[in-house]
C-alpha positions as CSV (number, residue, x, y, z in Angstrom):
1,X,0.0,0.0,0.0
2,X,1.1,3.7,-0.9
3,X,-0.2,6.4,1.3
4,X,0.8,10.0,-0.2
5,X,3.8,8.4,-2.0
6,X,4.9,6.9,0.8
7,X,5.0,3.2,0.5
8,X,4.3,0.9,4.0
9,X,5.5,-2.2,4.7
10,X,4.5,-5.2,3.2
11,X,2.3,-8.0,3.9
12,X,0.8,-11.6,2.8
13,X,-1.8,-10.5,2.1
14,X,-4.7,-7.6,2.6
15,X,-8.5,-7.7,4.2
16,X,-11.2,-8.1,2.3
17,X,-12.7,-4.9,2.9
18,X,-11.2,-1.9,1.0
19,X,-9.1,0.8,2.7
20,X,-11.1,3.7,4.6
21,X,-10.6,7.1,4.8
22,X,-11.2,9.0,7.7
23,X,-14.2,11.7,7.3
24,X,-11.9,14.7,6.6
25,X,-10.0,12.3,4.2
26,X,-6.5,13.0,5.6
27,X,-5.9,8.9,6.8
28,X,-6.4,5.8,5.4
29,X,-6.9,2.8,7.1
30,X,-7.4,-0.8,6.2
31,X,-6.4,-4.6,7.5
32,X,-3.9,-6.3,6.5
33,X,-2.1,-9.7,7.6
34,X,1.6,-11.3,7.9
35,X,2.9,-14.6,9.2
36,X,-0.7,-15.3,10.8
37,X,-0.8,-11.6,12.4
38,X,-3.6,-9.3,11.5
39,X,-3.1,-5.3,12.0
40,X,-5.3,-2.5,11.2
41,X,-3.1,0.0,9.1
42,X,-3.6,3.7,9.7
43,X,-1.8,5.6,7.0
44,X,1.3,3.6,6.7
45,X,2.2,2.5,10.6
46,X,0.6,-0.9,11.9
47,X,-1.3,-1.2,15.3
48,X,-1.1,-3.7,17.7
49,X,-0.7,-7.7,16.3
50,X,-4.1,-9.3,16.2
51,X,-5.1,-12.9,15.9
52,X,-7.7,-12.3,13.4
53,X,-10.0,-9.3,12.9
54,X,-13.8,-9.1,12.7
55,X,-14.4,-7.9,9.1
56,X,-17.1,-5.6,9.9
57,X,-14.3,-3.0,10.0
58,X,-12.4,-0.8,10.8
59,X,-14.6,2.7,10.8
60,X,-13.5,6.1,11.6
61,X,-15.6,8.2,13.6
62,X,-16.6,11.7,13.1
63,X,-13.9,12.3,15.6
64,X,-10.8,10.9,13.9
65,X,-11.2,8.0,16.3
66,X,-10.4,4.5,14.5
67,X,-12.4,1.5,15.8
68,X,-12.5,-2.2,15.2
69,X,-13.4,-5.5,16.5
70,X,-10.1,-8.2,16.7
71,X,-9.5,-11.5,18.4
72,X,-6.5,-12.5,20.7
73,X,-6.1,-15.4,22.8
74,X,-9.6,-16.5,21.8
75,X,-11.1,-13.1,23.4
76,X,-12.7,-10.5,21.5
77,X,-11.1,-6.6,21.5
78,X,-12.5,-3.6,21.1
79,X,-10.0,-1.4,20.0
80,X,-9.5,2.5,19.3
81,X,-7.0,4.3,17.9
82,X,-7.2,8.1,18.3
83,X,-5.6,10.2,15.7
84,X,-2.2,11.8,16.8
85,X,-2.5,14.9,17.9
């Protein structure tokens, strides 16, 4: 993936939902997985290693706020990301 000509690392493979942008359309985010680790991608920096992620997201909020369902250790995360400040 290439965010503003910058490229981000690279994975297997990518989520089956297509990349998001954020409401003022300054990020992108999308899911994407490597070596059995699924991450949510916001603009080109990974989150936090995931076991698998609920594809019902991510979403941004009005707020900048990034939030998604994911799974680790067979329990269920809710997780948000607030945009840097």
């Amino acid at each position: 993936m290439v965010a503003d000509g910058q490229a981000g690392p690279e994975y297997n493979g990518i989520g089956e939902i297509a990349p998001i942008f954020s409401p003022d359309r300054k990020r992108v985010a999308y899911v994407a997985e490597k070596t059995k680790n699924w991450f949510a991608v916001v603009d080109v920096q990974a989150g936090p290693a995931y076991d698998g992620m609920i594809p019902c997201g991510p979403a941004f909020h009005p707020n900048g706020v990034l939030e998604y369902l994911a799974v680790k250790d067979r329990s269920l995360c809710r997780v948000k990301h607030s945009p840097a400040q």
